[in-house]
C-alpha positions as a printed NumPy array, in Angstrom:
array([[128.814, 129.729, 143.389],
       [128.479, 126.511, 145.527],
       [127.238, 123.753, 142.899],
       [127.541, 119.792, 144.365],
       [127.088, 116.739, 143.309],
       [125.006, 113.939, 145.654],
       [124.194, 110.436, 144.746],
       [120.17 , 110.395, 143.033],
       [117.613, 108.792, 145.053],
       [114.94 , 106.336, 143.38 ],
       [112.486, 109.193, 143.73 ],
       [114.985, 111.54 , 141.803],
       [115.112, 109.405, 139.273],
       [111.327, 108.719, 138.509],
       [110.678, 112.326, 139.07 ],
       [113.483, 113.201, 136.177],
       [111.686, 110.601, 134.178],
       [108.551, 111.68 , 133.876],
       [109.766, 115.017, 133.402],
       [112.087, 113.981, 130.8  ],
       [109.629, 111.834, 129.066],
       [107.188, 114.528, 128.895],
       [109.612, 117.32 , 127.001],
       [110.994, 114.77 , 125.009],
       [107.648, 113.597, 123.346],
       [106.692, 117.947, 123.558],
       [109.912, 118.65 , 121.466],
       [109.11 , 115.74 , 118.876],
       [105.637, 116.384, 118.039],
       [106.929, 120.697, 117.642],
       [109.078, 118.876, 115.074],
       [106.124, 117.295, 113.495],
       [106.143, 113.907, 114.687],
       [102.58 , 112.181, 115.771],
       [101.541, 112.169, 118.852],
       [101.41 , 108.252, 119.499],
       [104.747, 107.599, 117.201],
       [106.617, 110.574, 119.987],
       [105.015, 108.206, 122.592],
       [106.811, 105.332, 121.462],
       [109.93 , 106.571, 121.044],
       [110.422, 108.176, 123.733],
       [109.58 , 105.57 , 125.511],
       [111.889, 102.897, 123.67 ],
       [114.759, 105.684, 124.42 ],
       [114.658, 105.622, 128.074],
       [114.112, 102.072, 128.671],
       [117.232, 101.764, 127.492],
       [118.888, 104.244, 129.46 ],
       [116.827, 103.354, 132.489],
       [115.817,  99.804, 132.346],
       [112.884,  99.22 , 134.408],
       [113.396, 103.013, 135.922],
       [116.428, 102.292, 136.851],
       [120.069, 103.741, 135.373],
       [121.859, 101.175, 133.085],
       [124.581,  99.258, 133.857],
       [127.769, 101.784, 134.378],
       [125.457, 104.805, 134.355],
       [125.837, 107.247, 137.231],
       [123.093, 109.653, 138.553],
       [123.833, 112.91 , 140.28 ],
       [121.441, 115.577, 141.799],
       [123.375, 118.561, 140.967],
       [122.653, 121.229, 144.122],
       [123.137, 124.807, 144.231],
       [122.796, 125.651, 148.205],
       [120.102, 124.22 , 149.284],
       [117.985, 124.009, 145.725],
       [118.21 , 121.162, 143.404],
       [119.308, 122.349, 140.181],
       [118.771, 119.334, 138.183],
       [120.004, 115.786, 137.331],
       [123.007, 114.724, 135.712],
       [123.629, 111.417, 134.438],
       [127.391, 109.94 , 133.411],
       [128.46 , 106.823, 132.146],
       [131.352, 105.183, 133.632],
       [134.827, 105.089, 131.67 ],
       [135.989, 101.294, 131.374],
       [139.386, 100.626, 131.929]])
């Protein structure tokens, strides 16, 4: 298996976003959250991971490939030191 790793576009990233936002509200409202309170938080959670749409400071976004087909996104926070 032939799996890389190439630097995430802008358009990655708000693709992976809306995605993300999406399954994250789905999964809290299956666990009985309301629908406008799994809004919210989801929300609050990935403006802090992507300010503005954009990965935080020290965050690092990947495409992972498999070939020639995206197999998702990967995200990594840089180690200080």
């Amino acid at each position: 298996m032939n799996v890389s790793l190439v630097a995430a576009t802008q358009a990655d990233v708000d693709e992976y976003l809306i995605d993300a936002r999406e399954s994250y509200c789905a999964n809290l409202i299956a666990a009985g959250v309301p629908a406008s309170v799994s809004a919210r938080t989801a929300e609050e959670t990935f403006s802090q991971s992507f300010p503005r749409g954009r990965p935080s400071a020290g965050q690092l976004v990947f495409r992972v490939e498999h070939g020639v087909e995206q197999a998702g996104l990967e995200s990594q926070s840089r180690l200080a030191g």
